[in-house]
Every structure is written in structure tokens, then in C-alpha cells.
C-alpha positions in Angstrom: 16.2 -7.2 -27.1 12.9 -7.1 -29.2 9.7 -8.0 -27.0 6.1 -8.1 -28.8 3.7 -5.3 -28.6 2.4 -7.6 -25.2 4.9 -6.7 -22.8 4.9 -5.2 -20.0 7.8 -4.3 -18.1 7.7 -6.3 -14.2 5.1 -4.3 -12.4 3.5 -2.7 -14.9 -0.7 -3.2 -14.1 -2.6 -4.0 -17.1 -4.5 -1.3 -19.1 -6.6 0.7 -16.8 -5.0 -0.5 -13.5 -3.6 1.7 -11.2 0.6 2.7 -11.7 2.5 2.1 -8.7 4.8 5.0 -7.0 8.2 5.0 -7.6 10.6 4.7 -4.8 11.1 8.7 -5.4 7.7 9.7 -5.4 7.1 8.1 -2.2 10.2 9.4 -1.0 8.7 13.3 -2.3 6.0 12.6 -0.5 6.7 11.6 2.7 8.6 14.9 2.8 6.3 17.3 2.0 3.7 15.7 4.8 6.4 15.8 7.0 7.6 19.4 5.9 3.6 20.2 6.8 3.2 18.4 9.6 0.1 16.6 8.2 0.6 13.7 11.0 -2.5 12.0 9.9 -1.7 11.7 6.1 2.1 10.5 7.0 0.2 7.9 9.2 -2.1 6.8 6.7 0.3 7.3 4.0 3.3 5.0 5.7 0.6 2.3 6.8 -1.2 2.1 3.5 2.2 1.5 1.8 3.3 -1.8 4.3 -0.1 -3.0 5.0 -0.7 -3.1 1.1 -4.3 -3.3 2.0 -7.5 -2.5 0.1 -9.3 0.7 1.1 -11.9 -0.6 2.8 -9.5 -2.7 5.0 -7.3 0.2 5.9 -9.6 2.8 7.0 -11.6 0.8 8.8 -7.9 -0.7 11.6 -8.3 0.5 14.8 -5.4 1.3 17.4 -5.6 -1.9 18.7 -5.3 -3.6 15.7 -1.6 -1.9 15.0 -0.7 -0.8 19.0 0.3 -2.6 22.1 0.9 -1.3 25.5 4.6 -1.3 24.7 4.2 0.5 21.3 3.4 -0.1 17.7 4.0 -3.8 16.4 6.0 -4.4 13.8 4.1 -6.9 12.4 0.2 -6.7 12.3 -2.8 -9.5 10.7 -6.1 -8.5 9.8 -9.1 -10.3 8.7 -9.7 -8.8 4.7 -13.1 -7.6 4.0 -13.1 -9.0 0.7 -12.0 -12.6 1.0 -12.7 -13.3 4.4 -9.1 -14.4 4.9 -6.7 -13.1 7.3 -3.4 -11.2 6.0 0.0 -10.3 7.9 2.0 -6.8 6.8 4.9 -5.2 8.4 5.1 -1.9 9.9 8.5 -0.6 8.9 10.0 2.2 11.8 9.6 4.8 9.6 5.5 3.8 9.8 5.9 2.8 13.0 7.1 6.5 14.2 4.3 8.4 12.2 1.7 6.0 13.7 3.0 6.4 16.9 3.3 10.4 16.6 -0.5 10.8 15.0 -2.2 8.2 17.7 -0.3 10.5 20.8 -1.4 13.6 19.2 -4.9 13.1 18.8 -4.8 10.9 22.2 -6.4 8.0 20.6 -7.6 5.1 22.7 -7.1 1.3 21.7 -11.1 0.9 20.5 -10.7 4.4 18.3 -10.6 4.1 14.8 -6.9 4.8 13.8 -8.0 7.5 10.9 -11.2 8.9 13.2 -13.9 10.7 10.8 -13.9 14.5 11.8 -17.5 15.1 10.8 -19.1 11.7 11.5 -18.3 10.5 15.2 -17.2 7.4 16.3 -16.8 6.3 12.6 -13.2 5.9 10.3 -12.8 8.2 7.2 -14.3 6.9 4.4 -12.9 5.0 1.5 -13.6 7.9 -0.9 -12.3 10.3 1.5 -9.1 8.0 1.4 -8.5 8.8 -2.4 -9.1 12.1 -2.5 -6.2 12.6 -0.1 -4.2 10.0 -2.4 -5.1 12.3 -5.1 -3.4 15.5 -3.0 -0.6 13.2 -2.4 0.6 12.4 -5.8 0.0 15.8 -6.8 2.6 16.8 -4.4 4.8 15.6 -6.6 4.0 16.2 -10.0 1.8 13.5 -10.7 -1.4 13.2 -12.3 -3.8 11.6 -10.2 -5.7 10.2 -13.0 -2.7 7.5 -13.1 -3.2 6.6 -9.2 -5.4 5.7 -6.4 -5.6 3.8 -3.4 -4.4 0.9 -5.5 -1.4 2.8 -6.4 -0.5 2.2 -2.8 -1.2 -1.1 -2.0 0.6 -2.2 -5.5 4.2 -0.1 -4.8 5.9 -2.4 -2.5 5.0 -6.2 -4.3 5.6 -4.6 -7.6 8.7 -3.4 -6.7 9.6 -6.7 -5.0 8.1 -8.6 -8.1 10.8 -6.3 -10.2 13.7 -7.5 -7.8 12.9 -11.0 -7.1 10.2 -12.1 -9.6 8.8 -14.4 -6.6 5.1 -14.2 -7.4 4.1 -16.3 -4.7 5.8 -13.7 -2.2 3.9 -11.3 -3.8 0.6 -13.5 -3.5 1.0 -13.5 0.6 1.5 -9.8 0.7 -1.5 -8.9 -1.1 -3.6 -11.2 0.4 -4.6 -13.0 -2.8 -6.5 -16.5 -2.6 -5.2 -17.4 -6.2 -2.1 -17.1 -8.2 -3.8 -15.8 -11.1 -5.0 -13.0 -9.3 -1.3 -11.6 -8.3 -0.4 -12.1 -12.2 -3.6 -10.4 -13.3 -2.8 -7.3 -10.5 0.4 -6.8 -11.4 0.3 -7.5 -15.0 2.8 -10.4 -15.4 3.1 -11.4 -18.8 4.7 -14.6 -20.5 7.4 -12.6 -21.7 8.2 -11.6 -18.2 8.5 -14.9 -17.5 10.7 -15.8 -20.0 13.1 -12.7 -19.3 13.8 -14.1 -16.2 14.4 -17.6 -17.7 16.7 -16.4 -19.9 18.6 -14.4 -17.0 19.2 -17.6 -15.2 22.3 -19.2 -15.6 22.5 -23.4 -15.1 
């Protein structure tokens, strides 16, 4: 099939946007934090993938926000800096399991910051601190982290969901977006999308 010089392929962020990881780069990833036993960066790594949060959201969760007496929660809602509007996420068990391992290893209490500062105390890492360790990331595997950023994470789940379901609105809750037209803009839905997945369906 023939698609004009618009298209975008499902998930594809518009010119100047961010790319998403692919299900085997985060896969690549997670190993070689693992492999290094870098338990903060397979903490912040796991939770900035399900949380799909902004930067200055993420860094800034304490251990109360994602902890309980009886262990990390599998689903967590935070108030978004941006908006002002509040936002649920999951913690899947792999996430879950890294949180849990980095918060018992640096014996963190339910006030601390979940990603602590190590040169400025009692304050989180910062935001730009944040993508320069995204920027190590995707280097682990190949990547050029000229394509990616923070917003490489918090795009790879809902595009991927977007390119399985093409349920926008879905997509819309996760990221926390107030309008519609802000989950087509992110994720750079075209018409032709649209009428792909018209086409596919059958009545």
C-alpha cells in the first residue's frame, strides 16, 4: 500500500520528538544494569518506563509515594507538576523488584526521595541529571542518544499500546494528558493512521 509523504507509522513522534525504545532495547538494557548491579538506574529505569511520567514528576516520588509497609504497590497516583492533575501508573514486578532491591540497599525511609541526590542532601537527582543517565542507557545498546531522552521513556509503553490497540484515549489516561489533541500531537497520529485502522476493520 502507497501512503503520502505524511505518514507516520503508529508511534512514530513528530519531527524532533523523542523515538521511543523498542521492546529489545529495553530488554538490552535492563540486562546490562542488571549485569552491573547498577540498582539505582534498574530502579529509575523500570519506574520511569510504567509511570510514563515527565522528568520532573519522576525524580522528584518519594518512597512513600510507591511503598507500603507490606511492599511496593502495584499501582501508584501522583499529582503532575505540569497540569496539576493527578495520574495513576502501574508498577509491573519486574519494577516492583528493582524498587524494592534499591530502597533496602540504600535503607531508604518512607519521607526520602526515592532517587536521593549524592552531592546535594536531602534533595532528588535532578532532571538533567536524569538524562544524562538516559543517555548512558541507550548507549548501552547501540543507540544514539541524540534520538532519545527522558521522553523516550515515558512514550515506549503508550506508543507501543497505540501500535497494538490504536485506543487513543487509553493512551490519553496513561500519559496524563488533559486533551486528546495532545496524545495525537505526542505520539504523532496522523489521518492516515486513522484510516489504516478503518480499513483493517471488518463489518
Amino acid at each position: 500500500m502507497l501512503h503520502s509523504p505524511a505518514f507516520r507509522f503508529p508511534g512514530r513522534p513528530p519531527t524532533g520528538a523523542k523515538l521511543a525504545l523498542k521492546p529489545f532495547h529495553v530488554w538490552g538494557i535492563r540486562v546490562r544494569l542488571q549485569v552491573s548491579n547498577r540498582l539505582r538506574d534498574l530502579a529509575l529505569f523500570d519506574l520511569a518506563l510504567d509511570s510514563k511520567l515527565r522528568g520532573c514528576d519522576l525524580v522528584k516520588l518519594r518512597v512513600g509515594d510507591v511503598m507500603t509497609a507490606s511492599g511496593v504497590r502495584s499501582r501508584v497516583m501522583v499529582m503532575q507538576q505540569k497540569t496539576g492533575r493527578p495520574v495513576q501508573f502501574e508498577i509491573t514486578e519486574q519494577a516492583r523488584r528493582s524498587i524494592a532491591a534499591w530502597i533496602d540497599r540504600r535503607s531508604l525511609k518512607s519521607d526520602d526521595f526515592l532517587f536521593p541526590s549524592r552531592v546535594r542532601h536531602g534533595r532528588p537527582i535532578t532532571t538533567r541529571q536524569y538524562a544524562r543517565l538516559v543517555d548512558q542507557w541507550v548507549q548501552l545498546v547501540g543507540l544514539d542518544p541524540a534520538g532519545y531522552g527522558t521522553h523516550s521513556l515515558r512514550r515506549t509503553k503508550v506508543a507501543l499500546l497505540y501500535k497494538k490497540t490504536g485506543n487513543l484515549r487509553a493512551c490519553q489516561l496513561l500519559l496524563g494528558h488533559t486533551k486528546l489533541e495532545s496524545t495525537v500531537r505526542y505520539l504523532g497520529v496522523e489521518v492516515d493512521d486513522a484510516l489504516e485502522m478503518s480499513e483493517a476493520l471488518e463489518i
